[in-house]
PALOSE-977278 format. One line per field, with one value per residue: residue in three letters; x, y, z negated of N, C-alpha, C, O in turn. Coordinates in steps of 0.05 Angstrom, whole numbers, plus 5000, padded with zeros to 4 digits. Each point is the difference from the previous one (the first is absolute). Example, Ala and Ser with C-alpha at 12.3 -4.5 7.8 and 13.67 -1.06 7.14 Angstrom:
type = c(ala_ser)
n.east = c(5264_4972)
n.north = c(4886_5021)
n.up = c(4844_5027)
ca.east = c(4982_5016)
ca.north = c(5024_5024)
ca.up = c(5000_4999)
c.east = c(5018_4985)
c.north = c(5024_5022)
c.up = c(5000_4986)
o.east = c(5021_5010)
o.north = c(5000_5022)
o.up = c(4987_4996)
***
This chain:
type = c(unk_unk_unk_unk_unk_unk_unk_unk_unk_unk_unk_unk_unk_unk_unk_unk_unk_unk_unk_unk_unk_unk_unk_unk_unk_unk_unk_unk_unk_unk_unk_unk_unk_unk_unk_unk_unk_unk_unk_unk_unk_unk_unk_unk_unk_unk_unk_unk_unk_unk_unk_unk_unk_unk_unk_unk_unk_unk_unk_unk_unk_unk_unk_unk_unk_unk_unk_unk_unk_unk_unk_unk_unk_unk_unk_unk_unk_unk_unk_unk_unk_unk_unk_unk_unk_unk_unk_unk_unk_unk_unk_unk_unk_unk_unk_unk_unk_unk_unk_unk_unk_unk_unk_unk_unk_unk_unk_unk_unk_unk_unk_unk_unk_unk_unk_unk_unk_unk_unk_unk_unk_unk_unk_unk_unk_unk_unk_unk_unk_unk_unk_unk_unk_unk_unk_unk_unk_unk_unk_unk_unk_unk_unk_unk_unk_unk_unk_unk_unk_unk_unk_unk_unk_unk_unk_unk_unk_unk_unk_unk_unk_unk_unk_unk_unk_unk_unk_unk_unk_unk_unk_unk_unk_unk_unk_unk_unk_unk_unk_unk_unk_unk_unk_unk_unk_unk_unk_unk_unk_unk_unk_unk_unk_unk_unk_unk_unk_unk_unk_unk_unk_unk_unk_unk_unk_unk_unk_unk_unk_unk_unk_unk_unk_unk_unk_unk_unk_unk_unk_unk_unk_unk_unk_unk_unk_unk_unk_unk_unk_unk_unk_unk_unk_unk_unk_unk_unk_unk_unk_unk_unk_unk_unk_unk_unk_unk_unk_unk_unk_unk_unk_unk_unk_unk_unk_unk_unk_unk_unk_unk_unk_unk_unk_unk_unk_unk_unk_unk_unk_unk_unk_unk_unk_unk_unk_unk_unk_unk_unk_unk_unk_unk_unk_unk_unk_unk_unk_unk_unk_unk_unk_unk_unk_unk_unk_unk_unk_unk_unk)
n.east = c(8395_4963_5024_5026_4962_5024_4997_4960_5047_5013_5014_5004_5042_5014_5025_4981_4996_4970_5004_4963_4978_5033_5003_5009_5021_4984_5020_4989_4963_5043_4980_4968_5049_4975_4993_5036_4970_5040_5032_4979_4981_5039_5009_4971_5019_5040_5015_4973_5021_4999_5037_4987_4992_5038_4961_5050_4995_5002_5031_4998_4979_5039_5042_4994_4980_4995_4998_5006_5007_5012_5035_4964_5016_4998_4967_5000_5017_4985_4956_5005_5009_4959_4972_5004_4989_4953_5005_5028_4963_5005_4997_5040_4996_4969_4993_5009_5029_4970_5028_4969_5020_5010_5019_5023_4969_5032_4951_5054_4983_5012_4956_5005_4965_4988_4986_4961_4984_4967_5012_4994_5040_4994_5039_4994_5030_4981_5008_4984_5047_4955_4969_4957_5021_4968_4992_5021_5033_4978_5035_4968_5010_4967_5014_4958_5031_4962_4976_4987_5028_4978_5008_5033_5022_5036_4971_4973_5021_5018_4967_4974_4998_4968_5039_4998_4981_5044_4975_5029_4994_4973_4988_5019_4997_4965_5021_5010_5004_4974_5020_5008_4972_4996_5025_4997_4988_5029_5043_4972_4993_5040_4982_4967_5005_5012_4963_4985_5021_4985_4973_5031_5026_4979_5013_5022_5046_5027_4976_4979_5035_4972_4990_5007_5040_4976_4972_5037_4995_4970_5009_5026_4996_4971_5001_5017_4967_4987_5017_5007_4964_4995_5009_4975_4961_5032_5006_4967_5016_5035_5029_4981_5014_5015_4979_4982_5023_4988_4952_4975_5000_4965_4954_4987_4994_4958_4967_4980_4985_4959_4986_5002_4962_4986_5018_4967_4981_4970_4962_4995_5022_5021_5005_4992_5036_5051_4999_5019_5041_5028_5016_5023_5040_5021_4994_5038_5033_4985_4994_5042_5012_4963_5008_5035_4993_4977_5039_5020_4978_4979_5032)
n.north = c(4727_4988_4957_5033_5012_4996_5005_4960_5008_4996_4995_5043_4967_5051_4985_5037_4967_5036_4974_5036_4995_5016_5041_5026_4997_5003_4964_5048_5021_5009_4963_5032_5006_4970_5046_5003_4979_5001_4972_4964_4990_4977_4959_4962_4984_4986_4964_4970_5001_4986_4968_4951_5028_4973_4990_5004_5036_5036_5003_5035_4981_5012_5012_5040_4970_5040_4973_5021_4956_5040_4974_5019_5017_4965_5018_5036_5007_4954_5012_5028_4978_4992_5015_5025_4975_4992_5019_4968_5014_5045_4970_4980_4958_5018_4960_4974_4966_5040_4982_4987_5039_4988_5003_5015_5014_4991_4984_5003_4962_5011_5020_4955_5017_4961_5029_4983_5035_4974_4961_5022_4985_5021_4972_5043_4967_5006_4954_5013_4992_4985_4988_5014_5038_5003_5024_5024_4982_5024_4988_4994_5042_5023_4964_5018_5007_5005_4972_4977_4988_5031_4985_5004_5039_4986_5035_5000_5015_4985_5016_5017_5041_5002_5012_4960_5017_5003_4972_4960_4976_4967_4959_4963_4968_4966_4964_4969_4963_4971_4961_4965_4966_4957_4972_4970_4968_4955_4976_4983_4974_4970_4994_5005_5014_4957_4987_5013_5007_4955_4978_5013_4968_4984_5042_5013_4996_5043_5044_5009_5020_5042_5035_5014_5010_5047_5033_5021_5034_5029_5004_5012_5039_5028_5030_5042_5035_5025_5032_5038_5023_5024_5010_5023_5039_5006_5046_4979_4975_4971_4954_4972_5001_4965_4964_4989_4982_4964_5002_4973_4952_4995_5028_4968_4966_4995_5005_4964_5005_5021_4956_4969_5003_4969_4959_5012_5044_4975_4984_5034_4996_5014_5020_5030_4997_4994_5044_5033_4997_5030_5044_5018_4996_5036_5042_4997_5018_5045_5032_5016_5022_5033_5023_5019_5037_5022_4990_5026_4975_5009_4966)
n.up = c(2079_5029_4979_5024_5021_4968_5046_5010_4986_5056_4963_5022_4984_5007_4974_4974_4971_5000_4971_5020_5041_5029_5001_5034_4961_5042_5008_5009_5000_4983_5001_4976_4991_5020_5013_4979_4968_4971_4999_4997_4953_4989_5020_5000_4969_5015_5026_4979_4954_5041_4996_4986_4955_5004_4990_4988_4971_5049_4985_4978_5023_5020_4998_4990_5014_4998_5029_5050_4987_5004_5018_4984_4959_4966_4980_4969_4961_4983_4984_4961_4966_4984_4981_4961_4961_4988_4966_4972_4994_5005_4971_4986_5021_4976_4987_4970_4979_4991_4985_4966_5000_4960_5035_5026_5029_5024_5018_5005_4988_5035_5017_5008_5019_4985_5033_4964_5030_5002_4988_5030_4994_5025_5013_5011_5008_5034_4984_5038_5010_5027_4970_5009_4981_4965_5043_4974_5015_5033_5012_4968_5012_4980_4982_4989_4975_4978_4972_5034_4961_5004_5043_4963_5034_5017_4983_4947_4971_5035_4990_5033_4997_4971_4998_5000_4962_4982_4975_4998_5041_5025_4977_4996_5035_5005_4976_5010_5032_4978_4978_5031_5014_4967_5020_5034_4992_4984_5016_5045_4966_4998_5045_4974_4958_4993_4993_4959_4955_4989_4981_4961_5000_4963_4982_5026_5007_4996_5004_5041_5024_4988_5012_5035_5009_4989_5027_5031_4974_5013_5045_5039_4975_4995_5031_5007_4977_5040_5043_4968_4984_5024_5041_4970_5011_5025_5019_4974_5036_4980_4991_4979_4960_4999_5007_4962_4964_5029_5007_4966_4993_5033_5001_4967_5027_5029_4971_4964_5026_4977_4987_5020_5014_4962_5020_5034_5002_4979_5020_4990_5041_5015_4953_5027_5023_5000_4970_5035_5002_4973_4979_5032_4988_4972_5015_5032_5003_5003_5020_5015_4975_4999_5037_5005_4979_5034_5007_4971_5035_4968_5000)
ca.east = c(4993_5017_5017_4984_5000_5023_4996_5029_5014_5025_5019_5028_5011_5023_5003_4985_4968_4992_4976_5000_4986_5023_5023_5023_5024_5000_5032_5011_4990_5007_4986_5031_4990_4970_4995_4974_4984_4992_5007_4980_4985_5008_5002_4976_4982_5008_4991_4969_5000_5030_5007_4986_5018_4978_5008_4990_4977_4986_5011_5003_4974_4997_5008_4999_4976_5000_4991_5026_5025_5022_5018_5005_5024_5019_4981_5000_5027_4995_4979_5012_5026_5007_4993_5031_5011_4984_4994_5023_4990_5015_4993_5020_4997_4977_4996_4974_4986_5019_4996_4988_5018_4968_4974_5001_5014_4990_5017_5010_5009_4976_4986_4987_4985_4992_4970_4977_5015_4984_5000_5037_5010_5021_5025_5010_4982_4976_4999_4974_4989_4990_5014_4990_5015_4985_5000_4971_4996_5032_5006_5007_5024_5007_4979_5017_4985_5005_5027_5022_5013_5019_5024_5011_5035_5012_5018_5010_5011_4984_5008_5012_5029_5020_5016_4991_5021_4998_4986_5024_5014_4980_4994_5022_4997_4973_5002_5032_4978_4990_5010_5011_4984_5011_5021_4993_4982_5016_5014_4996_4986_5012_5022_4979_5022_5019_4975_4994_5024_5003_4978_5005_5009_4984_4979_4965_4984_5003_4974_4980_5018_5006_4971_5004_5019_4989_4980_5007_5012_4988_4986_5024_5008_4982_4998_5027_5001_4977_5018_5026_4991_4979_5022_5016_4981_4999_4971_4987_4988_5013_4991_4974_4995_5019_4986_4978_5010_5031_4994_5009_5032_5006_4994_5013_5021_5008_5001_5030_5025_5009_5011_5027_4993_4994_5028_5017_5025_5022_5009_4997_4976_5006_4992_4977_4992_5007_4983_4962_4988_4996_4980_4975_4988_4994_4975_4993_5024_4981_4974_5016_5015_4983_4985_5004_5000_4983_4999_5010_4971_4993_4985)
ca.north = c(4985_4967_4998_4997_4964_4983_4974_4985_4998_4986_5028_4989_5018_4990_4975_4980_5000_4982_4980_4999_4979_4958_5013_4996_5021_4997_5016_4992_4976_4969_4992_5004_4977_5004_5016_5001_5009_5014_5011_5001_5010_5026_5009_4999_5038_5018_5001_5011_5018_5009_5027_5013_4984_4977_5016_4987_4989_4990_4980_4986_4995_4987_4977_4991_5013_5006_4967_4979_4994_4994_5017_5012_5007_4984_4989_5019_5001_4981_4990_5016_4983_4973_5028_5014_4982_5000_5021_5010_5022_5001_5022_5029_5014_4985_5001_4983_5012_5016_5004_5020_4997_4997_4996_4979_4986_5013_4994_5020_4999_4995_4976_4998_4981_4991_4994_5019_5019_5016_5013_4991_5021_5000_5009_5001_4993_4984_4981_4984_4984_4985_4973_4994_5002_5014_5030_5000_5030_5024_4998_5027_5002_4997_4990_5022_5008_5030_4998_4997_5026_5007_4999_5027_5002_5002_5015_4998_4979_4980_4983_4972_5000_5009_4988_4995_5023_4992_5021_5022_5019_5023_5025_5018_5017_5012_5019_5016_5023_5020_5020_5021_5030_5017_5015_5023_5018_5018_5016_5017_5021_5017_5015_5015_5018_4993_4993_5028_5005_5000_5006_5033_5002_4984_5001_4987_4970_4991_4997_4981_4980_4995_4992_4966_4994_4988_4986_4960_4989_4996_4983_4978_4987_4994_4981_4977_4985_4983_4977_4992_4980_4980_4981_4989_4970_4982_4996_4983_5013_5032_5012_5014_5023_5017_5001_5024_5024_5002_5020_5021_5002_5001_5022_5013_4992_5012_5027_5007_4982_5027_5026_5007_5024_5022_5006_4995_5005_4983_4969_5005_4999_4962_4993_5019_4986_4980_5005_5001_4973_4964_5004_5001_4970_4988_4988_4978_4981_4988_4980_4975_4988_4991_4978_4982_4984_4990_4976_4977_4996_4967_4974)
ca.up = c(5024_4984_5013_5024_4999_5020_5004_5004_5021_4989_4998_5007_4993_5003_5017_4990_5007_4977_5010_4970_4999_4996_4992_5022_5008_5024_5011_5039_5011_4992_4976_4986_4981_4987_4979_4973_5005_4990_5022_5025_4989_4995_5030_5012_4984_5017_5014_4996_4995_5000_4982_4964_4977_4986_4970_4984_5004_5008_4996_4977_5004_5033_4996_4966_4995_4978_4982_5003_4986_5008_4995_5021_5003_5009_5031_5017_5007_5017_5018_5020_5010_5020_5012_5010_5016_5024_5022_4997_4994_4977_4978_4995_5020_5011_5040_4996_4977_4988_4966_4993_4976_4980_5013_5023_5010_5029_5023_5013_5035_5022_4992_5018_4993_5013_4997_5002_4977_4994_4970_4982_4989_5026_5003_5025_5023_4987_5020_4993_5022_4982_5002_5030_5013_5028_4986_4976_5003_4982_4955_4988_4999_4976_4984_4975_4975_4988_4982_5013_5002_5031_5007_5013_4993_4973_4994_4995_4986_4996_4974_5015_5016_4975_4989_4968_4982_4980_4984_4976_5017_5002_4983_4994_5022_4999_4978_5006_5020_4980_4986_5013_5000_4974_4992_5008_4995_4963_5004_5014_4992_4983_5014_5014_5001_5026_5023_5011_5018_5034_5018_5007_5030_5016_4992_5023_5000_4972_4994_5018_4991_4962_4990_5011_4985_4977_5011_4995_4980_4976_5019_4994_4975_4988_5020_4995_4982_4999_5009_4982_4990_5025_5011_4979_4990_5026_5001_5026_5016_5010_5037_5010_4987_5008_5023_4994_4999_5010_5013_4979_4988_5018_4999_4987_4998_5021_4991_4992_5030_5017_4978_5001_5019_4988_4988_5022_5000_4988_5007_5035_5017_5005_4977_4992_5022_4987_4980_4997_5023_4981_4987_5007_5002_4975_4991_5012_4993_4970_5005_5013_4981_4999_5011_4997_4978_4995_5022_4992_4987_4993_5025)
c.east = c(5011_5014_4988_5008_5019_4994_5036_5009_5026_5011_5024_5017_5022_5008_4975_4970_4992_4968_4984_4984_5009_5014_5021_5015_5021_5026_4998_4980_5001_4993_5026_4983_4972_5002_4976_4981_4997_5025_4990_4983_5011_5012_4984_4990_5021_4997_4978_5008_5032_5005_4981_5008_4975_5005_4998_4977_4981_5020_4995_4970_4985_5010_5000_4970_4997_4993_5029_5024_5021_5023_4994_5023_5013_4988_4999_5026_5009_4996_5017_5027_4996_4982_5028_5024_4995_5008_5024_5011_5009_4992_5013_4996_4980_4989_4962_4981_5016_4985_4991_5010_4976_4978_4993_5017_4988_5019_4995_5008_4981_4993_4978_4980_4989_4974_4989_5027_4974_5009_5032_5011_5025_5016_5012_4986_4975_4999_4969_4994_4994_5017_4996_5017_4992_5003_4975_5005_5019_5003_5006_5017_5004_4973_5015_4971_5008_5014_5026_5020_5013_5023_5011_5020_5004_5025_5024_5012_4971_5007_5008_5027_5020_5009_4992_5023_4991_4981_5010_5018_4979_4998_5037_4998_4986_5003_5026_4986_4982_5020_5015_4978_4989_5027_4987_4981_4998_5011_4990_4980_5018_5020_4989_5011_5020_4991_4995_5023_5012_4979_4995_5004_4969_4972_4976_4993_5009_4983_4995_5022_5008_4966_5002_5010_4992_4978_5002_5021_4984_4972_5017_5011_4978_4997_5029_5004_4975_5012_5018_4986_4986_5025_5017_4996_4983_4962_4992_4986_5011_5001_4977_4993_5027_4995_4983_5020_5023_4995_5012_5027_5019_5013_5018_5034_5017_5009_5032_5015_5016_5019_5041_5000_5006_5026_5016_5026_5016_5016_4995_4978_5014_5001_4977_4973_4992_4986_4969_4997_4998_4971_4970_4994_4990_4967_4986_5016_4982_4978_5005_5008_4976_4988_5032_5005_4968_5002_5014_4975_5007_4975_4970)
c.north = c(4972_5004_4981_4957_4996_4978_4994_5006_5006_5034_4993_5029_4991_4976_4969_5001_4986_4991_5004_4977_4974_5017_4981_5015_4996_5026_4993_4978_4973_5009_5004_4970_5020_5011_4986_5011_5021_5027_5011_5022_5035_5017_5012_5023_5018_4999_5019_5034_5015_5042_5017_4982_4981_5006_4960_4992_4986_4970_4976_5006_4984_4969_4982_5008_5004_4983_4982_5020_5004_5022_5020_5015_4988_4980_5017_4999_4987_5004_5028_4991_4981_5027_5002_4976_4992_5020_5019_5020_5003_5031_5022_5016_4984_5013_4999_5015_5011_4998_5036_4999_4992_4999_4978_4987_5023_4988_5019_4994_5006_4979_5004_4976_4981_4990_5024_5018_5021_5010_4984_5026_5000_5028_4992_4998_4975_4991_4990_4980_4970_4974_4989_5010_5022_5026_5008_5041_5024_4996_5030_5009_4996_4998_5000_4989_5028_4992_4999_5026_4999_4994_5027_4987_4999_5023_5000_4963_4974_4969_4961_5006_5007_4974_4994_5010_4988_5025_5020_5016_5023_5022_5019_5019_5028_5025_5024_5024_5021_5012_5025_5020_5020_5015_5030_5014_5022_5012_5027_5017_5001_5016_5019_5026_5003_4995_5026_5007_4989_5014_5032_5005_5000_5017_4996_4972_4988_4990_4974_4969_4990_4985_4972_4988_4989_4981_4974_4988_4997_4973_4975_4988_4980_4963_4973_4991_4971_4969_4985_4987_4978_4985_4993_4978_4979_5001_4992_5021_5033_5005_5004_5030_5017_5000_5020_5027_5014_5018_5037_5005_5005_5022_5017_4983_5014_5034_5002_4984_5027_5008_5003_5023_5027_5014_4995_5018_4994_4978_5007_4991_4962_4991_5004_4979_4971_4981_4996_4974_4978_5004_4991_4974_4980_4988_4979_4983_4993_4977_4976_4996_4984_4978_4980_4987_4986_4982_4990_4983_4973_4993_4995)
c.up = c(4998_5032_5027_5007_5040_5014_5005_5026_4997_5004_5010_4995_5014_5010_4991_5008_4971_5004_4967_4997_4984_4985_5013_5014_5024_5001_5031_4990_4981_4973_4974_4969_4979_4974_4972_5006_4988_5015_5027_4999_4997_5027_5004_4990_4999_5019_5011_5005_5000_5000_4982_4992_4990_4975_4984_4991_5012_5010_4984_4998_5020_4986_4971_4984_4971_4977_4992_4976_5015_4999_5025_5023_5015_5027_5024_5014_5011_5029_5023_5000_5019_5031_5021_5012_5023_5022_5007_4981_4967_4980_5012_5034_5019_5034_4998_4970_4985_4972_4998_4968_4989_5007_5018_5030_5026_5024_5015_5032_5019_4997_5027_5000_5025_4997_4991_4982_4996_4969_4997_4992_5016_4996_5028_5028_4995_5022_5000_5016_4982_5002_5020_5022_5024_4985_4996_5017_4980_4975_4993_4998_4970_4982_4974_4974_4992_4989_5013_5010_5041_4990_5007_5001_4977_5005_4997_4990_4989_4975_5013_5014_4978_4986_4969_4989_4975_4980_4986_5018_5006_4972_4993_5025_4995_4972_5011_5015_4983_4987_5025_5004_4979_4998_5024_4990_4970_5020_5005_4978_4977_5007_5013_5013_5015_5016_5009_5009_5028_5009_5007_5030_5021_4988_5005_4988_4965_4984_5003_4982_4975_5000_5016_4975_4977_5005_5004_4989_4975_5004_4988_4980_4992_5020_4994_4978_4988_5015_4989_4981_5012_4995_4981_4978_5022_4994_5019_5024_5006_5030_5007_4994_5014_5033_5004_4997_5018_5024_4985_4995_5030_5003_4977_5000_5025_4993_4986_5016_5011_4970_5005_5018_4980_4989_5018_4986_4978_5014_5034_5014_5002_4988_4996_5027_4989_4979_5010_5019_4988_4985_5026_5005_4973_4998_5014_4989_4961_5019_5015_4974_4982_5012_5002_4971_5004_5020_4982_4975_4990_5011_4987)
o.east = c(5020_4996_4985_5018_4992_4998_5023_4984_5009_4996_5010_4992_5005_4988_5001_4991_5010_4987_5008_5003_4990_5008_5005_4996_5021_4997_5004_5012_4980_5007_5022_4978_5004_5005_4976_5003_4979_4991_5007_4998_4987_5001_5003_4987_4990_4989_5004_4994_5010_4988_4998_5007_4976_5023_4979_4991_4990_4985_4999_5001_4978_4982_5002_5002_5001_4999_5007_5004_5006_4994_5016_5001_5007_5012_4999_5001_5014_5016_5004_5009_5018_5013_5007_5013_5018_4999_4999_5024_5001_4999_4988_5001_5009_5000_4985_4983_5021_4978_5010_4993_4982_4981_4984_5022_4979_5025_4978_5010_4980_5014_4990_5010_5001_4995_5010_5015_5007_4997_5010_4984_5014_4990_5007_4981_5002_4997_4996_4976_5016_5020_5019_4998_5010_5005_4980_4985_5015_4982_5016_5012_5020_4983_5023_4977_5021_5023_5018_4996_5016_5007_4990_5003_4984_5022_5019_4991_4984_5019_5013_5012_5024_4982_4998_5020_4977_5005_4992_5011_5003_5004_5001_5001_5009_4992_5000_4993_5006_5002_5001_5003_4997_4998_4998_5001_4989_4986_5006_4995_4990_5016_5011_5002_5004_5017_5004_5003_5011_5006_4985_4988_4999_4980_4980_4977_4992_5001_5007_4991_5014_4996_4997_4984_5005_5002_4987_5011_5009_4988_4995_5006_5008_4999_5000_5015_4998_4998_5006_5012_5000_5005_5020_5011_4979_4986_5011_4987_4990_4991_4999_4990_4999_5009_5002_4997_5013_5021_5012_5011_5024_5025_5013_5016_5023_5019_5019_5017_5022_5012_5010_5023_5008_5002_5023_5020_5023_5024_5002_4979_4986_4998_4991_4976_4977_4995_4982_4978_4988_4982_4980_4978_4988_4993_4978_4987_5002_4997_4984_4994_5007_4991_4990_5005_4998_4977_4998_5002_5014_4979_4984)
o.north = c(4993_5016_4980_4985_5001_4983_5010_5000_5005_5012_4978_5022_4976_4997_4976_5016_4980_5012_4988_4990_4985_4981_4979_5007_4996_5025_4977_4978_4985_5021_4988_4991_5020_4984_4995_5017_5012_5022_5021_5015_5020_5024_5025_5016_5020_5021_5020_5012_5012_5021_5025_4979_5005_5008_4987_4979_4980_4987_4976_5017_4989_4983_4976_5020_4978_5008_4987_5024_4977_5022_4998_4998_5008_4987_4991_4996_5010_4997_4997_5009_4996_4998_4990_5003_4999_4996_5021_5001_4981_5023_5019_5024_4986_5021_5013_5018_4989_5010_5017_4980_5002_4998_4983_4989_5012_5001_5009_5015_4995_4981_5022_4980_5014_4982_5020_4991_5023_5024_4985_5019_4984_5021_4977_5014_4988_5015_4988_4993_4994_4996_4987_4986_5005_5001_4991_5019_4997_5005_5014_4981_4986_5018_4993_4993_5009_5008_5011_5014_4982_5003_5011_4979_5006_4993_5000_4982_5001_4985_4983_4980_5001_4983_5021_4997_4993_5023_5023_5019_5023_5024_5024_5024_5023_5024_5024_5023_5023_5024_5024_5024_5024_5022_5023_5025_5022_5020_5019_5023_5017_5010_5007_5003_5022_5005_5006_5001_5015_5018_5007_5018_5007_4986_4991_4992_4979_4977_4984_4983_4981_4977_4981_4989_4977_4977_4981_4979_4984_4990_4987_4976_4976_4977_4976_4981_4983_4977_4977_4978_4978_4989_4986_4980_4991_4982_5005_5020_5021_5018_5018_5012_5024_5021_5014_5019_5020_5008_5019_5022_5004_5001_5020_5012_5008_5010_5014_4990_5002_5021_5019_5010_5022_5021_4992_4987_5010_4998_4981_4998_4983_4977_4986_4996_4991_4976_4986_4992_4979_4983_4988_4992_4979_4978_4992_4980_4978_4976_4982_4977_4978_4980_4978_4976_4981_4996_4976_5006_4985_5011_4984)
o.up = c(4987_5018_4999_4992_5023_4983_4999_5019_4978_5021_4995_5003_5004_5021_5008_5016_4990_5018_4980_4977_4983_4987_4989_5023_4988_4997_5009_4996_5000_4989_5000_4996_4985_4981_5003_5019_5007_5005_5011_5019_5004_5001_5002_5012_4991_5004_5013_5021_4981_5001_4999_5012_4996_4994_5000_5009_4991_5014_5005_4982_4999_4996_4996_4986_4988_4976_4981_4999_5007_4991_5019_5024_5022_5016_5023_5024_5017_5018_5024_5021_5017_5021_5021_5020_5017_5025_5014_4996_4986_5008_5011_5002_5019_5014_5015_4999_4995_4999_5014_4987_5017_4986_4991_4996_4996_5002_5006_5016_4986_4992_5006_4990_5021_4984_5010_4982_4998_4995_4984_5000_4987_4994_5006_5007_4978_5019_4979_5003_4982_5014_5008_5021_5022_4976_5011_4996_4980_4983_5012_4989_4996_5003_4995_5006_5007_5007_4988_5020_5007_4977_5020_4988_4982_5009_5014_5014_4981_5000_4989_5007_5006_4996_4987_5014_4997_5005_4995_4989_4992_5000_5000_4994_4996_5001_4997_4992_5004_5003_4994_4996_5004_4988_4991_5001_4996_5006_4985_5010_4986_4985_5021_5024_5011_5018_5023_5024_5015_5015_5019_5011_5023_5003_4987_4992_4990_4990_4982_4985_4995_4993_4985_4985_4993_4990_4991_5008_4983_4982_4980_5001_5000_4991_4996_4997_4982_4990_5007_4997_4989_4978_5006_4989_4994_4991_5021_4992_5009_5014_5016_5019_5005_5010_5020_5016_4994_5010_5009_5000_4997_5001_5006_4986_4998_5012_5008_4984_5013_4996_4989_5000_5008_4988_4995_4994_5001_4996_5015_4988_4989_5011_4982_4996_4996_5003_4990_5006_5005_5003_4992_5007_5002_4993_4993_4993_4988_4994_5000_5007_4992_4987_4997_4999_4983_5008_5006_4976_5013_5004_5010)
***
């Protein structure tokens, strides 16, 4: 499908108003010092389309036409530095535009428009009163493109409220955490034997509790060792893939969280308590640890 045709009008964010017509960037009203044009250009097409990723490319097609000679990179980079200066706004903890690792750029704030929003792509409330000053009548509560992902809560751990983490801390983190759920899992099937032995007290559920045991443990290895190379050889797009898998790793991280249960009468019930409260939180504390090695982005 080609990409839908935008007219001119002034989008307002947060304490600003942008003008895509004059490109005129307006703080409370007072005129801020006049954006490049090629800065202007790249507003103007997040804007358009807030919270989706402008993918480089269509950037670097919008502004540099495939004829032109130039350092793109270093233009891009530019054109969103003098962006962020403008607008206060900063790579590692952005209010406005958040860097997309390799790919591109997504403005993440509400975005509200003034004049026709028949085909805008809108985030939040939708102001439609005209330049004439007269009411044109009820504004939609939300004017959406399909493409345009909803706004949900944020649950869990949101990648704009996280803190930038250095790369080499995330992966030593991130690897430690696997090897701990590898050690459980050599442990708990070369100790199988002793497992049955606590579990004599409990026949009913011995059974049911050995076949878990191997089942997701033989699940699990295979898994942590797929995360342990990933993150070792800093593969691209793990947090995403690990986004995909972390419903799964939820399920089976929440399951052994119960495993100090299995030796309550070695180490007791408050050790045994203790143990499963930290464990139940590991597999969030892997995916917060993810998304903040990915807010720390080059500009």
């Amino acid at each position: 499908m080609s990409e839908p045709i935008y007219e001119q009008r002034i989008f307002r964010f947060g304490l600003f108003e942008f003008d895509t017509e004059s490109g005129e960037l307006r703080k409370e009203g007072r005129a801020e010092p006049r954006l490049r044009d090629q800065a202007a250009e790249v507003l103007s097409m997040l804007l358009q389309r807030p919270r989706e990723t402008v993918t480089r490319e269509e950037l670097r097609g919008r502004l540099w036409p495939s004829d032109t000679f130039v350092d793109f990179d270093h233009g891009l980079n530019t054109a969103i530095n003098q962006l962020r200066n403008a607008l206060g706004d900063s790579a590692a903890n952005p209010r406005f535009i958040q860097t997309v690792p390799r790919r591109g750029y997504r403005f993440i704030a509400p975005v509200e428009t003034a004049g026709d929003v028949s085909r805008a792509r809108i985030l939040g409330t939708v102001n439609t009163k005209g330049g004439g000053g007269s009411a044109t009548g009820a504004a939609p509560k939300d004017v959406r493109s399909a493409n345009t992902p909803a706004v949900r809560p944020a649950i869990l751990s949101d990648p704009n409220d996280l803190p930038a983490v250095s790369g080499n801390i995330v992966r030593i983190l991130f690897s430690l955490i696997q090897v701990i759920y590898l050690a459980f899992y050599v442990v708990a099937l070369g100790r199988m034997s002793v497992l049955s032995e606590i579990l004599e007290v409990r026949q009913s559920l011995a059974h049911v509790v050995i076949v878990m045991v191997i089942v997701t443990a033989a699940m699990g290895i295979p898994t942590r060792l797929y995360l342990l190379a990933a993150i070792a050889f800093n593969y691209r797009g793990l947090d995403g893939k690990f986004q995909k898998l972390f419903p799964f790793l939820l399920i089976l991280d929440e399951l052994w969280a119960l495993a100090p249960f299995l030796i309550v009468q070695l180490i007791g019930t408050g050790l045994a308590l203790a143990a499963t409260a930290a464990l139940l939180y590991l597999p969030f504390s892997q995916r917060t640890l993810l998304l903040m090695g990915s807010v720390r982005q080059a500009n």
